[in-house]
C-alpha positions, 0 to 999 in steps of 0.5 A: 500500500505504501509503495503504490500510495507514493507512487506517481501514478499509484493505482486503485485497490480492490481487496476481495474475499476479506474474510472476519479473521483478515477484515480484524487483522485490519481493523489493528493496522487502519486499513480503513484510513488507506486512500484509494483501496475497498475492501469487500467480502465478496470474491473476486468474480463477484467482485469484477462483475460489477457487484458491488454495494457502492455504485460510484465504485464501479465508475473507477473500474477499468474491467467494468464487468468484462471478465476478458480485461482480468488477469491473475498473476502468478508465477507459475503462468506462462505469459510474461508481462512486460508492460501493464495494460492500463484498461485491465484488471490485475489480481494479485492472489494472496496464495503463496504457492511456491512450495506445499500448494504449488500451482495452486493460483495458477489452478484457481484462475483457470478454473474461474477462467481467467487468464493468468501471466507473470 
């Protein structure tokens, strides 16, 4: 958050599939001061089909529903991305799978079927 809150031109950010336990750990460090970032309950297709409570936040969607402009990234895609498209929506999964779950994000998106590159 700091890194992107600094930045020139930070982007949006979207945190979906909080849960109670990770919505508390927030709750300690104030996320709910944090400029530019939502947090919802829902997942993250729900999220990107544009079903949302606030209205006004899907005006700032670049994906606006088009499960086309998503990409998951993981380190386990094939696809390298070299620059970023500024009209798609870029998940950041919060599986780290390199060892026990390995392949585990990259499963995921493909099972939600949503294109994935690292």
């Amino acid at each position: 958050y700091s890194c992107n809150r600094h930045n020139s031109n930070p982007c949006r950010l979207f945190l979906s599939g909080v849960g109670p336990l990770i919505r508390q750990k927030l709750e300690k460090i104030h996320y709910d001061n944090w400029v530019g970032v939502s947090t919802h309950f829902k997942d993250i297709l729900e999220v990107a089909d544009g079903n949302l409570d606030d209205d006004n936040e899907l005006k700032v969607m670049s994906w606006q529903g088009d499960k086309t402009r998503l990409v998951y990234l993981t380190s386990d895609a094939e696809e390298v991305i070299e620059d970023l498209d500024p009209n798609c929506c870029y998940i950041i999964g919060g599986i780290v799978d390199r060892n026990s779950l390995k392949g585990a994000t990259l499963a995921k998106a493909k099972r939600l079927g949503i294109r994935t590159a690292r």
